[in-house]
N, C-alpha and C positions, 0 to 999 in steps of 0.2 A: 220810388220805383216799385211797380207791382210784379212780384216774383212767384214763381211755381212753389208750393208746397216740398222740403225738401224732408226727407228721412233719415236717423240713425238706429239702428238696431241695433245694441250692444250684447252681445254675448257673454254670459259666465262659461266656466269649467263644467259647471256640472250639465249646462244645456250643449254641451261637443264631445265630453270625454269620452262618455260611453255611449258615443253614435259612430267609432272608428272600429274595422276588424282589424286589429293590428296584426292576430297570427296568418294575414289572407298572402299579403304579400310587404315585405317590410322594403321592397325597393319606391315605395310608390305611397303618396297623400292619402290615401283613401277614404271618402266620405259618404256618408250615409247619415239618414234622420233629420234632425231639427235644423242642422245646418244645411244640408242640401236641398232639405224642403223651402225653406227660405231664400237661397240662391235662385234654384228652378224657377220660384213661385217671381223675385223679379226679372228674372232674363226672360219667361215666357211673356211677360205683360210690356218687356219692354221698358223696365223704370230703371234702367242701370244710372241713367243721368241725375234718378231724382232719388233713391233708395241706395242709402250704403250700408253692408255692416259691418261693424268694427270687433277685432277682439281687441280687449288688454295686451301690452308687452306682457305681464306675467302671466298670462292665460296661455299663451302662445310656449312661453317657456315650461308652464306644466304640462301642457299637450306634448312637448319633447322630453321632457324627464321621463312621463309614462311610456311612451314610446320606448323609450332606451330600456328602460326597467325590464318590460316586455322584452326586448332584444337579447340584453341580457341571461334572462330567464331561458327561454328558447335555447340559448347559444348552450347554456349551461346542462340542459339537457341531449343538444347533440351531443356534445362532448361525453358525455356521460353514456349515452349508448354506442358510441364509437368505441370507448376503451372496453364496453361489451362484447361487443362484435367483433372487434381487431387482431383475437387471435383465433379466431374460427376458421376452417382453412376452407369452406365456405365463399368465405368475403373476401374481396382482395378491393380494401380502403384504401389503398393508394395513392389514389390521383384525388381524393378528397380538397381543398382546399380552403380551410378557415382564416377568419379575417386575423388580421396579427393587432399587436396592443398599442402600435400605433394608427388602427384605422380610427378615426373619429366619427363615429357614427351618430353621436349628437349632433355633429355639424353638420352632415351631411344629409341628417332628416331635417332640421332645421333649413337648409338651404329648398330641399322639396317643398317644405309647407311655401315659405316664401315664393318660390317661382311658381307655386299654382294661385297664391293672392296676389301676386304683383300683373297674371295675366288676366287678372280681371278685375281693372280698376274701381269699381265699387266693393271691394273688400280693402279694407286697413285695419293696420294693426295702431290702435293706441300708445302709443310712448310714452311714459316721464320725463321729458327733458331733465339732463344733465345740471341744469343750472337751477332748479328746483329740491334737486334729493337733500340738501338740508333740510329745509325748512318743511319738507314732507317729513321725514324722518322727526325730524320733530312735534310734530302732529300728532302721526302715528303713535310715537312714545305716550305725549300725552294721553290721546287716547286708550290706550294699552292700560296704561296706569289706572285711570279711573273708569274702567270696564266700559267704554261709551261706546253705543253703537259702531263698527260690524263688531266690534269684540264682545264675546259673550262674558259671564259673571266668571267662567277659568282664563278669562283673558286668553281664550283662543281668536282669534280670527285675523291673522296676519297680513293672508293673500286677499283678503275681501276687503281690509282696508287697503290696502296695496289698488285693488281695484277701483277704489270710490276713489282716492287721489287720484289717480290717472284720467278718468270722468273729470273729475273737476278742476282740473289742468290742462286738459284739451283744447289747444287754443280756437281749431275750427268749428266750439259748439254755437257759437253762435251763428254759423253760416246756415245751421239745422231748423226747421220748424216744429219738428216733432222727433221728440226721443225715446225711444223703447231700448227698455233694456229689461233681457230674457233671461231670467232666472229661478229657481225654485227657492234660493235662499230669501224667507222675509226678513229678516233683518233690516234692507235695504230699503226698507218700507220707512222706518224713521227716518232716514236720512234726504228723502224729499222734499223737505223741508229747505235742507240749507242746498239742495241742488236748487232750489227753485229760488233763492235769493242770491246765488251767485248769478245766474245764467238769467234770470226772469221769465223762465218759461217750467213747464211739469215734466218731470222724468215719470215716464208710465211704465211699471213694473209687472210684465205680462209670465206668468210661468207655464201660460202652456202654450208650445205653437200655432196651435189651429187658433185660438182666439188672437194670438198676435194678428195671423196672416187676416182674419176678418175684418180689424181695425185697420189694417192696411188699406183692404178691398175699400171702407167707408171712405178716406184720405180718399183714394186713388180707384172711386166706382169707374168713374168715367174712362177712364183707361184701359178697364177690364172689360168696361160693353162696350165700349166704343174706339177698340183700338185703330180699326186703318182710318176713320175721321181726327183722331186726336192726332197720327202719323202725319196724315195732312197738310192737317191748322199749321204745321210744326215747319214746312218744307216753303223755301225760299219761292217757289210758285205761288203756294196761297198768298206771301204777303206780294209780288208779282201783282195778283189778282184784284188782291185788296188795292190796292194803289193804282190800278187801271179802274175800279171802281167809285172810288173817290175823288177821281179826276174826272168822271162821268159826270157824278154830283157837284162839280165845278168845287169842290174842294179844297184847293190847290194848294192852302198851308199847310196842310199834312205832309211831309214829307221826310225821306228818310227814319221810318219808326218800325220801331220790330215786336213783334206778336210776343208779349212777355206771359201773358197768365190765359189759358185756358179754365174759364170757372165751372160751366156747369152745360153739358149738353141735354137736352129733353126731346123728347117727341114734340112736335108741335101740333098745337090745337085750335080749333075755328077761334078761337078768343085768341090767339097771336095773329092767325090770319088778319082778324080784323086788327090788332094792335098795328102790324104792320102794315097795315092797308096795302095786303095782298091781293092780285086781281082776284076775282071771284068765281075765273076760271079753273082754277083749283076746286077738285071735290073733294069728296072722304076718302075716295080711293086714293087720289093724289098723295095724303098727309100722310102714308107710308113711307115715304122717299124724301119727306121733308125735316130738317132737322131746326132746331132752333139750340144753335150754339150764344154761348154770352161769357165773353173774353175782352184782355186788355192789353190795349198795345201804347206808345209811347216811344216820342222822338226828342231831343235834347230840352224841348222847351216846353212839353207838354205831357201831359198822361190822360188815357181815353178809355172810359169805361163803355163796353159796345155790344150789342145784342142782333145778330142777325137771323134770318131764316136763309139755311142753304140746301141745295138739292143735292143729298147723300152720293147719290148714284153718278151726277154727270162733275160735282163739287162747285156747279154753278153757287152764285149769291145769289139772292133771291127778292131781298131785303135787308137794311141797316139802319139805324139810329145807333150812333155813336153821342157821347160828349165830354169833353176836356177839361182840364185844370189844371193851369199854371204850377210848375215845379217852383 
């Protein structure tokens, strides 16, 4: 089965912590920087299907410890000018009302983060499954022990191994083509290694976001030039189209197959014209409008690698060679 290029971008702490205004307003997720630039940058192209990003469970839990921290702090400073002010006849503090010590405001930020990742299904958060924490835990000791990477030579680095397990535990990395994980810490640089013999593919360790989002662009050019054609290819008409097409070509074995991989769209040029012996009523000015997409679709008993010229503007086909191979 030929399947679309799929994405994970994994996040550290240190690429989210210091992109929140926590003193802006503490009822509310607030996001800004590296994470929001990364969200925008897939929702605006439209790759929610194909681009997800993940944080850690324990990323998500430092993100709320420092929150609290923050809250705390704050809170501690009202208070602190309040019993300044409170006998001044002046002020009449009153009707003031602080949270009392059973409000949970861990949970309750907690709960915000999650209802704003949970309303936008390409963001997850990474878990440890429960049925694992032994034998992680034992790892980590080890490691710990003998300073092995993410732990430095003071056998610091707890939540970074905490990190790397939860990566390499993730049971849907396999469903990913391509892994990025955004970080400033190198450490994470040696452990490639045994990322790429668990999983069999490269965890690419990008630390700054504009070059992440670039290597995205490369994966996913055709998407970013050629959004309402790739929308298209995508919609239950074009394969409609296809299939009234192919029936023209007296084709008739093709049936029931669905448009799995968009590969590569181009401009087309008088050397595809001729490839696809295109009438020759096409001139240059014509080849504006003309596109030469090359994608693959596939039905229970087959798979079909296929190059057509289509006309951008009206989404006519124009031209096709397709050809097959038994599953």
């Amino acid at each position: 089965m030929v399947l679309e290029p799929r994405t994970l971008v994994i996040l550290d702490t240190n690429k989210v912590r210091a992109n929140f205004e926590w003193e802006k307003d503490y009822s509310n997720f607030e996001l800004k920087g590296d994470f929001v630039r990364i969200i925008d940058w897939i929702e605006q192209n439209r790759l929610q299907g194909l681009v997800s990003v993940g944080l850690p469970e324990i990323v998500v839990e430092e993100l709320v410890a420092n929150r609290c921290a923050n809250f705390d702090q704050e809170l501690e400073r009202l208070k602190l000018s309040l019993k300044k002010l409170g006998n001044l006849s002046c002020c009449n503090l009153t009707g003031i009302v602080l949270p009392g010590e059973d409000f949970d405001y861990r949970q309750f930020f907690k709960n915000k983060m999650e209802e704003y990742m949970g309303a936008k299904p390409f963001l997850i958060i990474l878990k440890l499954d429960r049925e694992v924490h032994a034998k992680t835990l034992e790892r980590v000791m080890k490691k710990a022990l003998f300073k092995a990477k993410p732990f430095d030579d003071s056998g610091r680095g707890f939540k970074d191994a905490l990190i790397w397990e939860t990566i390499l535990n993730f049971k849907d990395m396999n469903g990913y083509h391509n892994v990025f994980l955004l970080t400033e810490d190198s450490d994470f640089d040696s452990l490639q290694g045994e990322f790429a013999k668990t999983f069999s593919k490269d965890l690419h360790r990008e630390s700054d976001t504009t070059t992440l989002i670039v290597n995205l662009e490369k994966i996913y050019g055709l998407y970013v030039k050629y959004p309402e054609l790739v929308r298209y290819l995508k919609t239950e008409y074009f394969r409609s189209k296809l299939s009234e097409y192919l029936a023209d070509e007296l084709d008739f074995a093709i049936v029931n197959f669905e448009v799995k991989r968009i590969v590569a769209i181009n401009e087309v040029t008088r050397e595809d014209l001729q490839e696809f012996e295109v009438p020759e009523t096409y001139t240059e000015d014509d080849l504006v409008s003309l596109k030469r997409v090359d994608f693959a679709f596939e039905n229970k008993l087959h798979e079909f690698n296929a190059a057509m010229v289509i006309e951008a503007t009206t989404n006519e086909i124009v031209a096709l060679h397709h050809e097959g191979t038994s599953k």
